[in-house]
C-alpha positions in Angstrom: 94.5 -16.8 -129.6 95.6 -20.0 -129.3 91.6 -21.1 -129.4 91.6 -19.2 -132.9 93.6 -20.3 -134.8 92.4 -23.7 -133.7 88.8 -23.2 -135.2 90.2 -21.6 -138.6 92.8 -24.5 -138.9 89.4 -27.2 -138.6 87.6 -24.9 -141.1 90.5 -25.0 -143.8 90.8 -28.3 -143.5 87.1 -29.1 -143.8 86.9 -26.8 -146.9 90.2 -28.4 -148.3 88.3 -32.0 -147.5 85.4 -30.5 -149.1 87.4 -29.8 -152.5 89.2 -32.8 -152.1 86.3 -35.5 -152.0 86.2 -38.0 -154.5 83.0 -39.2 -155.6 81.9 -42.4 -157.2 80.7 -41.6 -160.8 77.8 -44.2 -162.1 79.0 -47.5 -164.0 77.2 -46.8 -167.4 76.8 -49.3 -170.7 77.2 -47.9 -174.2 74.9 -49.4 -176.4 74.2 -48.7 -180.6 70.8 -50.1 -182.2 69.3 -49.7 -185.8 66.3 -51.7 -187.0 67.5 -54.4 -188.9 65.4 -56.1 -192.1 63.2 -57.4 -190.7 61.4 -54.6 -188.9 63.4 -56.0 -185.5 65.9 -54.2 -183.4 69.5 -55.1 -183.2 72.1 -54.4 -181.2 75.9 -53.7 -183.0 77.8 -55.8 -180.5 80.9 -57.5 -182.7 83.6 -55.0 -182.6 84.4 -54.5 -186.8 80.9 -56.1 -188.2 79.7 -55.0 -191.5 76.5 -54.3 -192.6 74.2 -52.7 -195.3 74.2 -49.3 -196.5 72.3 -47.1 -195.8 72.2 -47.6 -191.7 70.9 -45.4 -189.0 72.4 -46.3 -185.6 70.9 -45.4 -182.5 73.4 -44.8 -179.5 72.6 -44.9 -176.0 73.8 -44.5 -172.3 72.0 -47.2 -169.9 73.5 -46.9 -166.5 73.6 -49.3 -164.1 71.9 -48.1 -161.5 70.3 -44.6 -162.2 70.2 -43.8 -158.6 73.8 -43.0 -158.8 73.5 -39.7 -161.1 71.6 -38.3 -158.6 73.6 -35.2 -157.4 75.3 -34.9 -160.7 75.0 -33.1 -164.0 76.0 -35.2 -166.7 77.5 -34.2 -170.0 77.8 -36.1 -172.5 80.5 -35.9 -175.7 79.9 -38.3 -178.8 82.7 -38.4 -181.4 81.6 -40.2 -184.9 84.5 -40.5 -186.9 85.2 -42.2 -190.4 88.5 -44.0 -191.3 88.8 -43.8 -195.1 92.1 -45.1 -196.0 93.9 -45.2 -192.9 93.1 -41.6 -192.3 90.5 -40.9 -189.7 88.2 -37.6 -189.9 85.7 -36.4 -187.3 82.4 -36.3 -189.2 80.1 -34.8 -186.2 80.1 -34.1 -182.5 76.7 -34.5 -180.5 76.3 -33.8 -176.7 72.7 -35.7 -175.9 72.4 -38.6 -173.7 71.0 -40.2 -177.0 72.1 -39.7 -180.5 71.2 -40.9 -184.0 73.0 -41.0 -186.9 72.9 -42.2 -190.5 75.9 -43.8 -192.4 75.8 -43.8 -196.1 79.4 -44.4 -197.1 81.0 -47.7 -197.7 83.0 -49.8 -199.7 86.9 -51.0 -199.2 89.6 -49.0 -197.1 86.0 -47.5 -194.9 85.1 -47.8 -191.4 83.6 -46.1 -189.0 84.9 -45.5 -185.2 82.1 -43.8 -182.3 83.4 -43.0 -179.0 81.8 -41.1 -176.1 83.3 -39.0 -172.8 80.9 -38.2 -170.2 81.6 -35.5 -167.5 80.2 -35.8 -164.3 79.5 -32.5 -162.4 79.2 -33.1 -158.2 76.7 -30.4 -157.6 77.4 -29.5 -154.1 81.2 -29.6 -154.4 81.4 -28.2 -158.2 84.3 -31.1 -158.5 84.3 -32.7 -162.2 85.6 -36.1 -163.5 85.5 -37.0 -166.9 85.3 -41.1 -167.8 86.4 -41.3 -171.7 88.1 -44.8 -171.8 84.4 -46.6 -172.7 85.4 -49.0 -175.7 84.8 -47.9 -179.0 82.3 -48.9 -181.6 83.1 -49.8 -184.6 81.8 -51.0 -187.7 81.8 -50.7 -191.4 79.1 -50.8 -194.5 79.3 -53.0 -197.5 80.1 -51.8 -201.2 77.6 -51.9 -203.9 75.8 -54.4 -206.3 73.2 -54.8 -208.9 72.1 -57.6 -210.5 69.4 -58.0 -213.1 67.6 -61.0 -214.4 66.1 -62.3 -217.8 63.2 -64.1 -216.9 60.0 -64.7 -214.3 56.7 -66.8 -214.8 54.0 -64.9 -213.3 51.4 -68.2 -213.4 50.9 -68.2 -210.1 52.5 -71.8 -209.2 54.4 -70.2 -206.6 57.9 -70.6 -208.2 59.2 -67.0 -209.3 55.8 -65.6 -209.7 57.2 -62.0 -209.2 60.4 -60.2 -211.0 63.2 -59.3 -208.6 66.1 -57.1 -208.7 69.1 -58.2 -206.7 70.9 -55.2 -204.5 72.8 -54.3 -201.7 74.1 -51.5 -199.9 71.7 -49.3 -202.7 71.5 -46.0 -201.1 68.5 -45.0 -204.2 67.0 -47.3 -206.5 64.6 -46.8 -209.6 63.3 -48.8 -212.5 60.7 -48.4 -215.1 59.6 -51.8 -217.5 58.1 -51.2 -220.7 56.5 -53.3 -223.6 58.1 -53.9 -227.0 56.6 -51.0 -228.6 58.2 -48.9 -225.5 54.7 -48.5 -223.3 55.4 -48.2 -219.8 53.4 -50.5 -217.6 54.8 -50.3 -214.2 57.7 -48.0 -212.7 58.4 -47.9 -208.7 61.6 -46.3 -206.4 63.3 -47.4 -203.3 60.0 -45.9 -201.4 57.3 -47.3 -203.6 58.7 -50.7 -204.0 58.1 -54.0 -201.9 61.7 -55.7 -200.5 62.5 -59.3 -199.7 66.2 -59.8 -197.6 67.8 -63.0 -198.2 71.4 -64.0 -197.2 72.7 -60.8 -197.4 70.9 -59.2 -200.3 67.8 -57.1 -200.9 65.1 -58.1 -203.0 63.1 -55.2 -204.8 59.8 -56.8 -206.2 59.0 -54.7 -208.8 56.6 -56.5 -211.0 54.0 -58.8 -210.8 53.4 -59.3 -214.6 50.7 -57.8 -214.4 49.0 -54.0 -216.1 46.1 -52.4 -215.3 45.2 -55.1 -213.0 45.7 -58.0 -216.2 47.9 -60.2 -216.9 50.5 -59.4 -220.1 51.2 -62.0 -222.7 54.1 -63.8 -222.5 57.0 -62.4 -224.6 59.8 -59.9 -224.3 59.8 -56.8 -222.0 62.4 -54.2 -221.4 63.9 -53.0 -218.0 65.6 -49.3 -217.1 67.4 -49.2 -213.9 69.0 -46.4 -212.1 70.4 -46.6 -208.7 73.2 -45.1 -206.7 75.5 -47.0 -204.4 77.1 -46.4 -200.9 80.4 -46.6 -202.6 80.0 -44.0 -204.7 78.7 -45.9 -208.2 76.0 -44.8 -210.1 73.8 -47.5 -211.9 72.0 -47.7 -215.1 71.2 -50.7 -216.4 68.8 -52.1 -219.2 67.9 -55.5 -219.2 65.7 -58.0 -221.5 62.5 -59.5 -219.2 61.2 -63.0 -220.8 57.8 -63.6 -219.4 57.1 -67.5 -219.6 54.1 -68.5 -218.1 54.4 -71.8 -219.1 57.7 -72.3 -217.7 58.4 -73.2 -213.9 62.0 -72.7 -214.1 63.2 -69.6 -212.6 65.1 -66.9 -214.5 68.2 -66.9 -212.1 71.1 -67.1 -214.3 
C-alpha cells in the first residue's frame, strides 16, 4: 500500500511539473519597411518620424535565433491604430507573421500607433505565453501642397528644360496643358507621369515643351490641375505657363 501510493505521488508530481514548466520563448525584433523615393528600402526606426503620404509599410518579425520556435506554434496579433485628435481608433487587426499596410491619412492632430502580441504555444505541454510589451511603432504623414509655376525654357541648356509641379503628400494627381486657342497637347496622372524628390517634395515632370514630338513656339500656355491630398483637400488649379526659350532664368517664383 504503502508502495502505492508512493508511485502515484511521483506521477502527480511529474504531471504537475509537466504543467508547470516554464519555457523560454524566442527573443524576436519588430521591424516596419516601405520603399522610399528613391526605389531603396528603409527602415522606420525614429519613434514619431513623419513622412509622405501615401506610404505602404511592411512589418516584420525577425527572431534572433530561429532555432528557438522550434516546438512552438506562434501566433501572431498586429494592432494598427490611428490617433486623430487625441482619440485613438483601431483601423485593422492582422494575424500573419508579416503584414502590409497602406496609410493615406495625414495632416495635423494624425498619427499612427502599430503594436504586436505574439503567443507562443509549447507543443508537447499545450502551456501558452503571450509577449505583448514589444515597443510600439509610431509615425505620422505630412499634410498636403501644391504649387504651380509660370515659366520653363525648354532650349535644352540644361537649366529648367522641363515644367515641374511641386507636391507632397498628393494621394492622386492630374493635369492637362493646352495652347491659347484651348488645344490640348499633353495630359498625364500620378501613374503616367515622371517624378523627381528633392528636400522633401515631389517633382511631377509633366512637360517637355514639346507636341507631337516638336518643339512649340514660345508664348503663353494654360495649365489644369486636379489632385487630392492626404489631408482631405481637393485641388484644382489653373495656371499661366510662359515658354521662354531664350531665357535661362528659371520660372521659380
Amino acid at each position: 500500500m504503502t508502495y502505492m501510493k508512493r508511485y502515484f505521488l511521483c506521477v502527480l508530481c511529474l504531471m504537475l511539473g509537466l504543467a508547470m514548466e516554464v519555457h523560454a520563448v524566442p527573443d524576436v525584433q519588430v521591424q516596419a519597411s516601405f520603399i522610399n523615393h528613391e526605389g531603396a528600402k528603409e527602415q522606420i526606426e525614429e519613434t514619431g518620424a513623419t513622412y509622405d503620404a501615401p506610404l505602404t509599410v511592411t512589418f516584420t518579425v525577425e527572431f534572433d535565433n530561429l532555432a528557438d520556435t522550434v516546438g512552438y506554434d506562434v501566433l501572431y496579433e498586429w494592432e494598427i491604430n490611428q490617433i486623430k485628435d487625441n482619440v485613438e481608433r483601431l483601423l485593422v487587426k492582422r494575424n500573419e507573421e508579416s503584414t502590409t499596410y497602406t496609410f493615406t491619412e495625414g495632416g495635423t492632430g494624425i498619427s499612427y500607433s502599430i503594436g504586436l502580441a505574439i503567443t507562443y504555444r509549447h507543443r508537447e505541454s499545450g502551456s501558452e505565453e503571450t509577449v505583448d510589451d514589444f515597443e510600439k511603432i509610431t509615425f505620422s504623414l505630412r499634410g498636403s501642397s501644391l504649387h504651380l509655376y509660370n515659366a520653363f525654357s525648354p532650349n535644352g541648356d540644361g537649366t529648367n528644360d522641363l515644367f515641374k509641379v511641386k507636391t507632397q503628400s498628393l494621394l492622386s494627381f492630374r493635369m492637362k496643358i493646352f495652347n491659347r486657342w484651348g488645344q490640348e497637347v499633353v495630359s498625364g496622372d500620378q501613374s503616367t507621369l515622371d517624378t523627381e524628390y528633392e528636400d522633401g517634395y515631389t517633382y511631377y515632370i509633366c512637360w517637355d515643351g514639346t507636341y507631337h514630338g516638336s518643339r512649340v513656339e514660345d508664348g503663353v500656355y494654360f495649365i489644369l490641375v486636379e489632385a487630392e491630398g492626404s489631408d482631405g483637400i481637393k485641388y484644382v488649379k489653373r495656371g499661366d505657363i510662359n515658354i521662354l526659350t531664350r531665357s535661362t532664368k528659371g520660372g521659380k517664383e
